[in-house]
N, C-alpha and C positions, 0 to 999 in steps of 0.2 A: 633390548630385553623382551618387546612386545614378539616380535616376529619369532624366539627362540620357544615362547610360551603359547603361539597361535603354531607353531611346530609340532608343539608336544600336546599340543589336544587334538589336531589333526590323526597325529602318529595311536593315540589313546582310542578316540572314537571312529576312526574311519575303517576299522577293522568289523565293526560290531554287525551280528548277525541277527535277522528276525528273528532267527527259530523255526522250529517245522511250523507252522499256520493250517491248519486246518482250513479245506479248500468246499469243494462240490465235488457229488459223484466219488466220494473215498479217493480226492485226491490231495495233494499236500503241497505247502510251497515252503522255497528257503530264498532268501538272498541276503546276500554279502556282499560287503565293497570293500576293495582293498586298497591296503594302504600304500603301498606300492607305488614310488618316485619313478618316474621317467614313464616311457612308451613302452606297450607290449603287452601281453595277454594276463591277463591275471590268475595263472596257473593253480598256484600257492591256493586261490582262495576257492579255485573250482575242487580241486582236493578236500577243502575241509567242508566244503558244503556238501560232498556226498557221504563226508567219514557222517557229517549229522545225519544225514539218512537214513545210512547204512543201520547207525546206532539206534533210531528211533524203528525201524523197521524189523531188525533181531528183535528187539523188544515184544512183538508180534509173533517171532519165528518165523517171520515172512521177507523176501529179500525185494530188495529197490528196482522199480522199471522206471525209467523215465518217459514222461509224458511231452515233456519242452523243455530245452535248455539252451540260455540266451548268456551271451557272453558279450561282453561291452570291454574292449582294450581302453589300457588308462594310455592316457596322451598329457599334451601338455595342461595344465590347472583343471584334470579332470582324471580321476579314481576310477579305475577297472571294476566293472561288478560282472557280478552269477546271479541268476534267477532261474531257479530249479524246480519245474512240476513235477511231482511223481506219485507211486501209485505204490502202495504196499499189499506183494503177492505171493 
């Protein structure tokens, strides 16, 4: 029962995202780690860290450039993340 409950908080928080973060120089950060089992790029979660971008950045009326984008494949007993600087222009 422990391991199906140390599952399901995995599966709950390892999705969770900072949020845009207000950086230096008008610039902005996000990351995300995904929850995503096995070996391989964490796609999924580079997607939703640009749709938050994108989203905070219209909010502006100004669109997303990125400054740095760092991608970490998930492997084995270790979660894929995104680390997104950017710039709204």
């Amino acid at each position: 029962m422990n391991k199906i409950y140390i599952l399901l908080m995995i599966f709950i928080f390892g999705c969770a995202s900072t949020g845009v973060i207000p950086m230096d120089s008008g610039t902005y950060m996000i990351a995300k780690r995904s929850a995503q089992a096995g070996f391989g790029p964490p796609d999924g979660v580079k997607a939703d860290v640009y749709k938050e971008a994108n989203e905070f950045c219209s909010k502006k009326q100004q669109q997303v450039v990125t400054v740095d984008l760092k991608i970490t494949n998930s492997g084995f007993a270790r979660p894929g993340n995104v680390s997104l600087i950017f710039r709204c222009e």
